[in-house]
C-alpha positions as CSV (number, residue, x, y, z in Angstrom):
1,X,-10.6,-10.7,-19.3
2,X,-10.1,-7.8,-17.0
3,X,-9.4,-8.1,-13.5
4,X,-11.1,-5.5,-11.0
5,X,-8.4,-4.2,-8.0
6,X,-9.5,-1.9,-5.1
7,X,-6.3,0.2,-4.1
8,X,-6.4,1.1,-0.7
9,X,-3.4,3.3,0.6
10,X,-2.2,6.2,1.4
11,X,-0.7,9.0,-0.6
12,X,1.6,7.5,-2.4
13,X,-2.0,5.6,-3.3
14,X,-3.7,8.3,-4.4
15,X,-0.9,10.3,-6.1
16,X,0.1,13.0,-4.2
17,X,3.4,14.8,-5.6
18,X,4.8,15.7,-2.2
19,X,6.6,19.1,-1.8
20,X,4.9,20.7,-4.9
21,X,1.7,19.7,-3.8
22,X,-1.4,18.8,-5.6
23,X,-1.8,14.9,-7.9
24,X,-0.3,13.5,-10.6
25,X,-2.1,13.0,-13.1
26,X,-4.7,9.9,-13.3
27,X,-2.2,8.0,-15.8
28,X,0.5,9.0,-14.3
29,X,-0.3,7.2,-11.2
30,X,0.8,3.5,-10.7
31,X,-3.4,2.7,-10.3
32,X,-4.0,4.6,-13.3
33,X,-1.2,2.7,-15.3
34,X,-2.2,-0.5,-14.2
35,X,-5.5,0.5,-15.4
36,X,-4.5,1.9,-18.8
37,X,-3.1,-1.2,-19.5
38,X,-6.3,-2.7,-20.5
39,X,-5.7,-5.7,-17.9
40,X,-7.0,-4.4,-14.7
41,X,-10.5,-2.4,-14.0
42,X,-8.7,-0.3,-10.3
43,X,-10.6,1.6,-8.2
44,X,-8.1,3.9,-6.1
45,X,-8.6,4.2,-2.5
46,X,-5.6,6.1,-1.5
47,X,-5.7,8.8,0.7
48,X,-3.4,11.4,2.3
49,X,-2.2,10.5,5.4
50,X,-4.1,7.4,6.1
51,X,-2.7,4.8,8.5
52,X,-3.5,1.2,9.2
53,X,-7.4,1.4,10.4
54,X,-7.6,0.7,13.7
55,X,-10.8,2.5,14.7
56,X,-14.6,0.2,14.3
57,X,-15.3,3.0,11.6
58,X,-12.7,2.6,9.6
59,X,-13.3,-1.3,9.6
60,X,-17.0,-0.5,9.1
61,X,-16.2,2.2,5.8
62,X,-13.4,-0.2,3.9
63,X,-16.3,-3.1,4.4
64,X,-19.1,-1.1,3.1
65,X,-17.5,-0.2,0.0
66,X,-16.1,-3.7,-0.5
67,X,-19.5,-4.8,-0.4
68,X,-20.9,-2.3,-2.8
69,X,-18.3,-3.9,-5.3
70,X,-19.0,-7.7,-5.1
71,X,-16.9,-8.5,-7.9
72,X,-13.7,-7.2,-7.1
73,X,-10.6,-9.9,-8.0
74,X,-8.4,-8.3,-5.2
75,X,-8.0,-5.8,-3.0
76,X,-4.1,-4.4,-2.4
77,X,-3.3,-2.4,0.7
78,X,-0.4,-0.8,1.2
79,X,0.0,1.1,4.0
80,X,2.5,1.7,7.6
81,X,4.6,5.3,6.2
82,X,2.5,7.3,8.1
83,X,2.1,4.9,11.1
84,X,6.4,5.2,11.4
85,X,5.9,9.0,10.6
86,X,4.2,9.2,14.0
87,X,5.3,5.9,15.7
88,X,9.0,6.5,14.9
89,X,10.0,5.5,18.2
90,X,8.0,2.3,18.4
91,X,9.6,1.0,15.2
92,X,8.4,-1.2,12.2
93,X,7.6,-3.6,14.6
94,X,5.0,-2.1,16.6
95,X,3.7,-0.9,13.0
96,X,3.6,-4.5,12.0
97,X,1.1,-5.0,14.9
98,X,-1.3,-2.8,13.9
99,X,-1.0,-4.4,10.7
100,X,-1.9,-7.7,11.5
101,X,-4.4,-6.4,13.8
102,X,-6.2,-5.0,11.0
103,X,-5.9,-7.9,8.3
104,X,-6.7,-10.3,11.2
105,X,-10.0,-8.4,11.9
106,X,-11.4,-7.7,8.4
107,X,-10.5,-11.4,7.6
108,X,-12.7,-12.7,10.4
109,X,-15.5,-10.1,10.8
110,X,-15.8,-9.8,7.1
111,X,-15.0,-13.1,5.6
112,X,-18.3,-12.8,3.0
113,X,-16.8,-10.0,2.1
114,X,-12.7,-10.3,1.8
115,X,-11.5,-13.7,1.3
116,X,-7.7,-14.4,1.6
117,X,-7.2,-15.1,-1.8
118,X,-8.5,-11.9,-2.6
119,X,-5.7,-9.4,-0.5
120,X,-2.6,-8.0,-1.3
121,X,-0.4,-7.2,1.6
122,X,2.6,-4.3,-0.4
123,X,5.3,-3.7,2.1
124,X,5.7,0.6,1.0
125,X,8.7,1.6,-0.7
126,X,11.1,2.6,1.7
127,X,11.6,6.5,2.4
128,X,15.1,8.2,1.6
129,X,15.1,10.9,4.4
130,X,18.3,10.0,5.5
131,X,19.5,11.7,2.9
132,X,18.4,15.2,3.8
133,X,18.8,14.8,7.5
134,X,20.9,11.8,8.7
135,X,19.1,11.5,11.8
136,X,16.2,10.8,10.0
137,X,18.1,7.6,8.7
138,X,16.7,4.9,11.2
139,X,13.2,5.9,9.5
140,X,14.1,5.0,6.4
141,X,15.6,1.7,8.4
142,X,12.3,1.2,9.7
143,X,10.7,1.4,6.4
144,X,12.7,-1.4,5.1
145,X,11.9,-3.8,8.0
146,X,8.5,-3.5,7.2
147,X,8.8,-5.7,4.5
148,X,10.4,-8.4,6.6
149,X,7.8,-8.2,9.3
150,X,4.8,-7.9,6.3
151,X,6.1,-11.0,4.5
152,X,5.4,-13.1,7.8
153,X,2.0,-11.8,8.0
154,X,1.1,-12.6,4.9
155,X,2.2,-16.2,5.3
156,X,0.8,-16.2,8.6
157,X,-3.0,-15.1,7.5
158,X,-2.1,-17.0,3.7
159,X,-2.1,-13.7,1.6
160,X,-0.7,-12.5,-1.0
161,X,2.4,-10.4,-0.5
162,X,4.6,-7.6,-2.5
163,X,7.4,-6.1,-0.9
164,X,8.0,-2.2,-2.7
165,X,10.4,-1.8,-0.2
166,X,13.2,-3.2,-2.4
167,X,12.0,-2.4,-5.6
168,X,14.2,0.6,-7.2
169,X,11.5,3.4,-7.0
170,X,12.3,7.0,-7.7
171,X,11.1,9.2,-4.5
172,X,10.9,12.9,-5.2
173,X,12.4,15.8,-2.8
174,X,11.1,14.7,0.0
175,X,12.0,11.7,0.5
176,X,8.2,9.8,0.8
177,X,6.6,10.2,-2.4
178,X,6.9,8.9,-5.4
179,X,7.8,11.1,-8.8
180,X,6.0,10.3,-12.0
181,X,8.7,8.0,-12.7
182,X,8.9,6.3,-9.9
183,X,4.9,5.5,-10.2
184,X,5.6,4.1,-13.6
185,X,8.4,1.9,-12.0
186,X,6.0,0.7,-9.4
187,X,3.8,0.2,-11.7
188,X,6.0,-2.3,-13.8
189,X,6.5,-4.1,-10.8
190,X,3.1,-4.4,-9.5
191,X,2.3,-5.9,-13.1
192,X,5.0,-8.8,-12.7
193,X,3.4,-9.5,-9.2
194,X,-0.3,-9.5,-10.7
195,X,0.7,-11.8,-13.2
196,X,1.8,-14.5,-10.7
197,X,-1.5,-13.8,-9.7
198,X,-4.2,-14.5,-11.6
């Protein structure tokens, strides 16, 4: 039996290759892996520079296609880079706002359509920018709080929760996204979580 994941994200999401520009490859991609595997049906959802939604359209465009796929088994978001990108000064805190903001309001205006037992909060792996520009460390500090403040949401709103922020990813040149090896260790880790799972 095959369970069927909507991947909604941002870049590291959809597969971007950072500084080189352009995608990895489909099964190169921690979705596509996952999907290779012969376990999971995943429909990716990532997209370059996305942030947390917090605009009624975005709401409104995430529900519509959730409804168009009635039988998905869970839907993972994983999202709040690009929210410290631009909110670097506000901190992983503020970020963690938005977050629940936006879980809180599809849980309650769409609860026919996302259930709890269906979502799957991933804390984002943290970024290594400190290492090209040291004053770009408390970014990468930010990144790792996340997980912190993401695991209390999920208990809060009783989700499921992964924290990639830990998890020993390889990040390419820039410090953000993930190389093709760094996808396939993502995607080892993402199958150990799945597995608790279902």
């Amino acid at each position: 039996m095959t369970h069927k994941i909507i991947c909604y994200g941002d870049s590291n999401t959809y597969g971007a290759c950072g500084f080189v520009g352009g995608r990895h490859a489909a099964d190169s991609r921690w979705t596509g892996i996952l999907h290779d595997s012969g376990l999971y049906e995943v429909v990716n959802l990532g997209e370059n520079g996305r942030e947390i939604p917090s605009d009624r359209w975005e709401f409104n465009e995430l529900a519509d296609f959730l409804r168009q796929e009635p039988d998905f088994d869970l839907l993972t978001i994983m999202l709040g880079t690009n929210d410290l990108l631009t909110m670097v000064r506000s901190g992983s805190a503020k970020v963690a706002v938005r977050m629940e903001q936006f879980l809180t309001e599809l849980l309650n205006t769409q609860p026919n359509v996302c259930r709890t037992e269906q979502i799957l909060l991933i804390a984002p792996p943290s970024t290594v920018l400190g290492k090209m520009a040291p004053s770009s460390a408390a970014l990468d500090e930010a990144c790792r709080e996340l997980g912190d403040y993401y695991a209390d949401i999920a208990g809060k709103l009783h989700i499921h929760f992964a924290n990639a922020s830990v998890w020993p990813v390889e990040l390419g040149p820039d410090g953000v996204h993930m190389t093709v090896t760094g996808h396939q260790i993502f995607a080892e880790e993402m199958k150990k979580v799945l597995a608790d799972i279902f």
